[in-house]
N, C-alpha and C positions, 0 to 999 in steps of 0.2 A: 155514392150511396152504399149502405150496408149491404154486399152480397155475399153469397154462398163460398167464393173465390175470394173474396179479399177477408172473411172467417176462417176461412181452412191457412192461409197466407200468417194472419196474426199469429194464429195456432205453433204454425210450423216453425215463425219467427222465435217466437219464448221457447218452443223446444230445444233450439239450437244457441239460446244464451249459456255464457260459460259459468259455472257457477263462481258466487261468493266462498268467502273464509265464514264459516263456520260463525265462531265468534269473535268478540274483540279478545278475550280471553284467550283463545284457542292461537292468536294471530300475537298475543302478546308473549304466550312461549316460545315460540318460533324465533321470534326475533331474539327473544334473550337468550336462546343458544347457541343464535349463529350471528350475534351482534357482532361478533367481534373479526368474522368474517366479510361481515359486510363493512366493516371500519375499513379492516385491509384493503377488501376490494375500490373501499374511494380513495384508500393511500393512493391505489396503483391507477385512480384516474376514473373509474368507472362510474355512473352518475344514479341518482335511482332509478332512470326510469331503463338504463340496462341492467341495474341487481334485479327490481322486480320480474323483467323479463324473463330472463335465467331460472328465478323461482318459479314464475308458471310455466316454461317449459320442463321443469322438474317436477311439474304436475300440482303443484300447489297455485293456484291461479289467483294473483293478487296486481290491484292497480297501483300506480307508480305513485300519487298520493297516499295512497293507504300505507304502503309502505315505509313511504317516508315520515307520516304522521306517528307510526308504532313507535319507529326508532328515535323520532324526538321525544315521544312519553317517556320511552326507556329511559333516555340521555338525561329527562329531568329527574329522574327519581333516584334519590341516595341510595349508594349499593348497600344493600344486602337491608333495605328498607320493606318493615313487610305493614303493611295497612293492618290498623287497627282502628275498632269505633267506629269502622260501618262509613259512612256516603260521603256525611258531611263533620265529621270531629276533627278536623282542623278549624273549622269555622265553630267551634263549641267555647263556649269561655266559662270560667270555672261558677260552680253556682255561687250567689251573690247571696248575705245577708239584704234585711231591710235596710238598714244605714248606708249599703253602697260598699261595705268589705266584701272582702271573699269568707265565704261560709268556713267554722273552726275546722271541719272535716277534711277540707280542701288544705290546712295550712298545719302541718304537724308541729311546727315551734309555738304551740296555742294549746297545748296539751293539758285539761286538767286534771288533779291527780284523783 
């Protein structure tokens, strides 16, 4: 049952969790500074769940999935690619007249004078 001991117990529990990265942002710079250290380091054999380690003894505390999750987002993103149009503008398709064309605006060889 709920007592006094086993309240104080939870308490003390979550005091002493390690914390998270901040954000996914803040974890997505990281890795694209030191990407390419961490390439070297699986050159040289190391796997993620000893790079993450390394990082949270460097005081940045991060799980071995997370980590390796960041560096796959990175690995798909074209260099020097920077997001534009917001969430979803890759899934945008260009606006459509009624008849099923793409709208004159959309298509500069449709230019009238």
């Amino acid at each position: 049952m709920l007592s006094d001991e086993l309240i104080a117990k939870i308490g003390d529990n979550l005091d002493t969790m390690s914390p998270k990265p901040a954000s996914r942002r803040e974890l997505d710079v990281l890795v694209s500074r030191i990407e390419g250290k961490i390439r070297a380091a699986q050159e040289r054999g190391a796997t993620y769940a000893e790079i993450a380690k390394q990082i949270s003894e460097s005081g940045y505390p991060i799980k071995t999935n997370t980590l390796r999750l960041a560096v796959q987002r990175r690995r798909k993103e074209p260099p020097d690619a920077k997001k534009q149009g917001g969430r979803n503008a890759a899934r945008r398709k260009p606006a459509q007249t009624r008849s099923g064309g793409v709208a004159a605006a959309q298509r500069p060889d449709t230019k009238k004078p």
